[in-house]
C-alpha positions as CSV (number, residue, x, y, z in Angstrom):
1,X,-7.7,53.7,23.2
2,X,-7.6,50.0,22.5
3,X,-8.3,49.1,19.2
4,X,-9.7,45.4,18.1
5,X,-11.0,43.9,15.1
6,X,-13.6,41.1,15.0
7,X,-15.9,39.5,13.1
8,X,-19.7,40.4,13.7
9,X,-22.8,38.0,13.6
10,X,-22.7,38.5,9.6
11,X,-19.2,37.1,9.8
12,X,-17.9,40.2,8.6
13,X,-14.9,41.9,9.7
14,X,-15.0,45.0,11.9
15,X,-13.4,47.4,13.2
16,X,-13.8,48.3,16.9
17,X,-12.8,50.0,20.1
18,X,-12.8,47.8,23.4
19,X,-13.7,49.1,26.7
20,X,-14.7,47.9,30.3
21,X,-15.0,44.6,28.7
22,X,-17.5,46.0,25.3
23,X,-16.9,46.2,22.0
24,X,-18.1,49.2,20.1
25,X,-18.2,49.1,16.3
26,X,-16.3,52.5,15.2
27,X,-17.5,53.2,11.8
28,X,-21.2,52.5,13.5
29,X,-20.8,54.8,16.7
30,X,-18.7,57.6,14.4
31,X,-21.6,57.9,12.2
32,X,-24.0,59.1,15.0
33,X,-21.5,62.5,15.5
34,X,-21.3,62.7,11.5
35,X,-18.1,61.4,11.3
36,X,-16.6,58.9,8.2
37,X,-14.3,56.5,8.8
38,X,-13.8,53.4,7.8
39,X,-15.0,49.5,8.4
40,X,-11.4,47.8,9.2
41,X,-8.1,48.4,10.3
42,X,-6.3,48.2,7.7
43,X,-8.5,51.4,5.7
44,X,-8.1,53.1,9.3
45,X,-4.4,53.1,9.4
46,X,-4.6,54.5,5.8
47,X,-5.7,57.7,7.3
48,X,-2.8,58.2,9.9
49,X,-3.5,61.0,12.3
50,X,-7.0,62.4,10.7
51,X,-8.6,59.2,11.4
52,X,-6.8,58.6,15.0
53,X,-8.0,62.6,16.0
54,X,-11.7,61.2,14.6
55,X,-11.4,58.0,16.7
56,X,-10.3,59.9,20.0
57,X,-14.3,61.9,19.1
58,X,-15.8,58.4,19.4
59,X,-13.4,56.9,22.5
60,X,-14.8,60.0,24.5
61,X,-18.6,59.1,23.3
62,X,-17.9,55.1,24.6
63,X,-16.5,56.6,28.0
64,X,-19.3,59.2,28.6
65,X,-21.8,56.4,28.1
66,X,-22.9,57.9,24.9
67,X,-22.2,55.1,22.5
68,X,-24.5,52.9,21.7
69,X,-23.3,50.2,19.3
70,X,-21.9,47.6,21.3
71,X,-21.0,43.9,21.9
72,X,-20.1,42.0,24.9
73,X,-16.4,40.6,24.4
74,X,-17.6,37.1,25.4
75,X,-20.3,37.3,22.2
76,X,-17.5,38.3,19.4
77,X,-14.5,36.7,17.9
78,X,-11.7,38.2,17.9
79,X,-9.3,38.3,15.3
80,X,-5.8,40.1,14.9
81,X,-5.6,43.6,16.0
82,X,-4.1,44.0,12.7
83,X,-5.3,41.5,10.6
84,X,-4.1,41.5,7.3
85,X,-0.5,43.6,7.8
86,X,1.5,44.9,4.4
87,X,4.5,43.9,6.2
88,X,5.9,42.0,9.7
89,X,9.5,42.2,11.0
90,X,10.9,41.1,14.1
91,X,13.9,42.4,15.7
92,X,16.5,41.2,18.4
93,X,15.9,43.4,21.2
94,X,16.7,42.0,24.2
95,X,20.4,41.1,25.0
96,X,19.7,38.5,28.2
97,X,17.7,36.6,25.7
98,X,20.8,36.8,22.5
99,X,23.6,36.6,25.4
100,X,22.0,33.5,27.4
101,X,20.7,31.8,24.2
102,X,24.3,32.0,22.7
103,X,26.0,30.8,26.0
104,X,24.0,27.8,25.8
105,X,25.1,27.2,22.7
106,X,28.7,27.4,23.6
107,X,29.4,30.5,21.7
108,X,30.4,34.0,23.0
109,X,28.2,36.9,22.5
110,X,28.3,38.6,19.5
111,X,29.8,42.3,19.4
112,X,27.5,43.6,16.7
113,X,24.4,43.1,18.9
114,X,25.5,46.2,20.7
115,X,26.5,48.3,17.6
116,X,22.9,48.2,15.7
117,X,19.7,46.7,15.6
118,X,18.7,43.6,13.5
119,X,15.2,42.4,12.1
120,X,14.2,39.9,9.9
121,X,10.8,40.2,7.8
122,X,8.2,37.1,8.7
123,X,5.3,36.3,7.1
124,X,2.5,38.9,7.2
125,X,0.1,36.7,5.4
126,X,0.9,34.3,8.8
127,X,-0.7,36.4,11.1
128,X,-3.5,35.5,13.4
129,X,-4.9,36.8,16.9
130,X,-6.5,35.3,19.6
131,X,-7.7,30.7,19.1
132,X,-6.5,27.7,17.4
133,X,-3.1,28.0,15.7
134,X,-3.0,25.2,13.2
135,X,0.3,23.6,13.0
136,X,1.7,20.9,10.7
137,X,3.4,17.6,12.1
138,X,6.8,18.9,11.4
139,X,6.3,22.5,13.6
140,X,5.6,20.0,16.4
141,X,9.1,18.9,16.4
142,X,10.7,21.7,18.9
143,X,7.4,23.8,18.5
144,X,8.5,27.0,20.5
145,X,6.7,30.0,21.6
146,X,8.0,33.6,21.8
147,X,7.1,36.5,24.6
148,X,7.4,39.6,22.7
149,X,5.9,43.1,22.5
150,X,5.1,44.8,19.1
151,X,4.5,48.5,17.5
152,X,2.2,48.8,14.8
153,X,3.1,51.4,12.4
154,X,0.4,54.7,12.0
155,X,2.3,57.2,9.4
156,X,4.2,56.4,6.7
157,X,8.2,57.7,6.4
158,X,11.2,57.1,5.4
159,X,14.9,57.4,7.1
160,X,12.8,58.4,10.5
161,X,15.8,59.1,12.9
162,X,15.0,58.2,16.5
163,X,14.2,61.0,18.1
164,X,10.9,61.4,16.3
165,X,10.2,57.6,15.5
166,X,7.5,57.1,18.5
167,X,5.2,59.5,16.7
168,X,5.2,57.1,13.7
169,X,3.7,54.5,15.9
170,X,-0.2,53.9,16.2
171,X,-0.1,51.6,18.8
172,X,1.4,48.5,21.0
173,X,0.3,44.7,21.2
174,X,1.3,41.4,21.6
175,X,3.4,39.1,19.6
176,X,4.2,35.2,20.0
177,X,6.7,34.6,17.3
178,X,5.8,30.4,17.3
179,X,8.9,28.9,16.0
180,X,9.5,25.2,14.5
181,X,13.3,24.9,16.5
182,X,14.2,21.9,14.3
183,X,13.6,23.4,11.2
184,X,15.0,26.7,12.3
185,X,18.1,24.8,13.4
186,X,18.5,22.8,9.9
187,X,18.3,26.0,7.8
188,X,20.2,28.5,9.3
189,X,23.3,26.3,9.3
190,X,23.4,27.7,5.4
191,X,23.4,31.0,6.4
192,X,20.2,32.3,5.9
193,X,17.8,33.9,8.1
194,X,15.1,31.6,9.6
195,X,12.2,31.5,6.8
196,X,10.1,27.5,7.3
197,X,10.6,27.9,10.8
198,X,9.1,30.8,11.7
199,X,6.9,31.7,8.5
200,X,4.2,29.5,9.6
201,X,2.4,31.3,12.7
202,X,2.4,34.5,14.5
203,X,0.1,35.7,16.9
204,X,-0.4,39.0,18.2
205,X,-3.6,40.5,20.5
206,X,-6.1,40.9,21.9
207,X,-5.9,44.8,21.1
208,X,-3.9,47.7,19.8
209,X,-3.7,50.0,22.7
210,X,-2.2,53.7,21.6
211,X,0.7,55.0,23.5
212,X,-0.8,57.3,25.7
213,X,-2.9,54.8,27.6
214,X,0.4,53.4,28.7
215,X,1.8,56.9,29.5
216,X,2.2,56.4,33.4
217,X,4.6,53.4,32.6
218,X,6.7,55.2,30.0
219,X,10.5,55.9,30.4
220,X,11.9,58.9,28.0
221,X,15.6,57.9,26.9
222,X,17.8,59.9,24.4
223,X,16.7,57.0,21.6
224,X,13.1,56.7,22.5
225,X,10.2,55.6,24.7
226,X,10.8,52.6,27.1
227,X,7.9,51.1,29.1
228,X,7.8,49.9,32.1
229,X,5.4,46.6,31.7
230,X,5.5,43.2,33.5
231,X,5.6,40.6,30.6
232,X,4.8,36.7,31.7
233,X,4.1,33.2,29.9
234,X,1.7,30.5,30.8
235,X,1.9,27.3,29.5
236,X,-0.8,25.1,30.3
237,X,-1.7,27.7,33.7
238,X,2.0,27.2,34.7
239,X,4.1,30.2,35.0
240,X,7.1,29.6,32.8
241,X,8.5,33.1,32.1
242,X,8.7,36.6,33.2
243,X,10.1,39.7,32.0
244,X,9.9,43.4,31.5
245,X,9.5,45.6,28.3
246,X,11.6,48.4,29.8
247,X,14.7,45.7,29.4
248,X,15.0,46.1,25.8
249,X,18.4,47.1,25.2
250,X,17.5,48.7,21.4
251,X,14.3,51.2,21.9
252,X,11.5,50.8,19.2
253,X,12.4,54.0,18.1
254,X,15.6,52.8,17.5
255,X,14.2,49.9,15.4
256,X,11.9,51.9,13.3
257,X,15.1,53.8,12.5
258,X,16.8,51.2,11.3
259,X,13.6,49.5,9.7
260,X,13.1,52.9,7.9
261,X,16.9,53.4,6.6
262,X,16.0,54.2,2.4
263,X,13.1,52.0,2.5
264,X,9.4,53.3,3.3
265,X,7.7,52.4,6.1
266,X,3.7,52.0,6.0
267,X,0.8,52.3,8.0
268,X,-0.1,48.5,9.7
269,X,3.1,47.1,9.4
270,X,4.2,45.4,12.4
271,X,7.3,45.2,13.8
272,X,8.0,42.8,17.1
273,X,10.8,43.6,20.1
274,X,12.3,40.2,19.5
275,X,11.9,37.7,22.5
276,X,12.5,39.1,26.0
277,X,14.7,37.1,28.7
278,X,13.8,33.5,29.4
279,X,10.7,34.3,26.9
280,X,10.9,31.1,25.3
281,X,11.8,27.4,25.7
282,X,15.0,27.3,23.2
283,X,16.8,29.5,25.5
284,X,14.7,28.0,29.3
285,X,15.8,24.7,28.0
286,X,19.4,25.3,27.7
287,X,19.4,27.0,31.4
288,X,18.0,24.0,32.8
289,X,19.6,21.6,31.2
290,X,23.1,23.5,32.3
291,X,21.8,23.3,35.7
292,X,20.9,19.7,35.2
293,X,24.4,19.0,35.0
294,X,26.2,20.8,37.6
295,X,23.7,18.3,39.8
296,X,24.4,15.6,37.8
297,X,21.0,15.1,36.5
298,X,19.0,14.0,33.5
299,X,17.1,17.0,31.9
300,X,14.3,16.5,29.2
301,X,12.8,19.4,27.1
302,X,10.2,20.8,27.1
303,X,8.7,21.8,23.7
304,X,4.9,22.9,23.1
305,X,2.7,19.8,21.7
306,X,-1.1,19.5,20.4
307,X,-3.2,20.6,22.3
308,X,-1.5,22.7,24.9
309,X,-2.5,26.5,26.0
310,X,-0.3,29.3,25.8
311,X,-1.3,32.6,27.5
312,X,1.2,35.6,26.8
313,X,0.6,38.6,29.0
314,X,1.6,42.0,29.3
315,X,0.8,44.9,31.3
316,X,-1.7,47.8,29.6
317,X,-1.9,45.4,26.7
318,X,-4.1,42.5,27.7
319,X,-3.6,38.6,27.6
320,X,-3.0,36.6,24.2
321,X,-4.5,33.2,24.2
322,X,-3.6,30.2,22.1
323,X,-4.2,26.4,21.4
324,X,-2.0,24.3,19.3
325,X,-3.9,22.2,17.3
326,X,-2.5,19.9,15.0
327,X,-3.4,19.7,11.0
328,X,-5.2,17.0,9.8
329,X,-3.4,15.0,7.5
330,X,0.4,14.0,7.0
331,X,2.4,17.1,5.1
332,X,5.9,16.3,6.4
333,X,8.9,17.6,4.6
334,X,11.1,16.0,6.9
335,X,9.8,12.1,6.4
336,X,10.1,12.8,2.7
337,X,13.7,13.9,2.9
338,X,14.4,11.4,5.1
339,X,12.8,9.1,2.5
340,X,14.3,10.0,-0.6
């Protein structure tokens, strides 16, 4: 199933299931086979696996053809899969992207990467889907994106060892973890994990697909599911980055372990794969620039600025779409330092 919210012609928020390019309102269709369940994500996810059995009673009406309350995509606005998540971590998944971003850097790879899996929690009141992200001037300096998967949590647990963490997760999406690089930079010299440049804006989209519409591409380890899904970034139509989820060197499973370790887990809390290799420009900038040099050539960044497209893809989970867009106004942190 692929799950999506939206917003109908009253404006309100819905809950829905997407297919061949429809939307069909859940609660609405559910209610033609007698079945309760509720208006919005977040109230679904409250009802862990009674309420994903009942959903699986209305995906086989919308694939039958016996559905009938439904929206073309085109005619409804998307929002976050997950709109309004109690929680959001990311982790630090991939090692090419840790290992290449440190060499560029000048500083060796770290040992504990390959000893446990980190996260840090973002802001879950930050979290958009599909449009505009409005930025302030001061995310435009360095304004990064991020190519990452995420798992949205379906049943809530604590100290979940690995082995059984994939059935705690209610589905898979999108995630561009934007990130203001010079702010980013200026903090963490203290020591602390990255909180102004990153709290700002994350995306994550179009849908929530479940795991078993992506069971022909899943790889069983002895720490969890792997998939094997082409992930790419376009910025602006140009292809920038490619990738593959099955390259994550810690397994989600392995994450929600971790993330789960004497602290409760919940239903809609998302939790990204951290960016995959050359899945953003901090890391693509310090490649090129090192290859810039060998030729004994002048290299200039490339950073995201108003205006420009970003379009995160990932196979089985659809295409995330966004548009920088600048605030109005003059909010800058930076100029009033600099001023004081």
């Amino acid at each position: 199933m692929k799950f999506v919210s939206f917003k109908n012609r009253d404006h309100e928020e819905r809950l829905g299931l997407y297919h061949e390019d429809r939307i069909y309102d859940l609660q609405q269709n559910a209610s033609s086979l007698s079945i309760v369940l509720p208006s919005t994500m977040n109230e679904f996810l409250t009802g862990e696996q009674s309420f994903m059995e009942s959903a699986r009673r209305v995906h086989r009406d919308v694939v039958d053809g016996r559905a009938e309350v439904s929206f073309e995509a085109a005619d409804i606005t998307l929002l976050a899969p997950v709109p309004h998540p109690p929680s959001c971590r990311d982790a630090y998944a991939f090692r090419q992207h840790v290992a290449t971003a440190r060499r560029n850097r000048g500083v060796d790879m770290i040992p504990e990467f390959d000893q446990f899996p980190v996260f840090y929690f973002t802001n879950h009141n930050s979290i958009a889907g599909e449009g505009d992200v409005v930025v302030e001037s001061d995310h435009l300096e360095k304004l990064d994106f991020e190519l990452e998967a995420a798992v949205v949590i379906g049943r809530r647990g604590r100290n979940i060892p690995s082995g059984k963490a994939d059935e705690f997760v209610a589905g898979y999406t999108i995630m561009n973890d934007f990130s203001a690089r010079l702010l980013q930079m200026e903090e963490m010299k203290l020591n602390l994990g990255p909180a102004k440049g990153k709290d700002f804006a994350t995306t994550i989209g179009p849908w929530l697909v479940t795991p078993d519409e992506l069971k022909a591409q899943r790889i069983e380890t002895e720490f969890g599911d792997k998939y094997n899904l082409r992930m790419t970034a376009h910025h602006n139509g140009e292809l920038i980055s490619e990738g593959n989820l099955k390259d994550m060197d810690w397994t989600f499973a392995e994450i929600i372990e971790r993330c789960s370790y004497g602290a409760d887990i919940f239903p809609g809390d998302v939790i990204g794969s951290g960016t995959v290799g050359t899945g953003c420009y901090l890391e693509l900038n310090g490649s090129r620039a090192m290859e810039a040099q060998l030729k004994n050539e002048d290299y200039v960044p490339v950073w995201l600025k108003e205006g420009d497209r970003m379009e995160l893809t990932i196979d089985g989970l659809g295409k995330l779409t966004n548009r920088i867009v600048k605030a109005s106004g003059d909010h800058s942190i930076l100029a009033r330092r600099k001023n004081a």
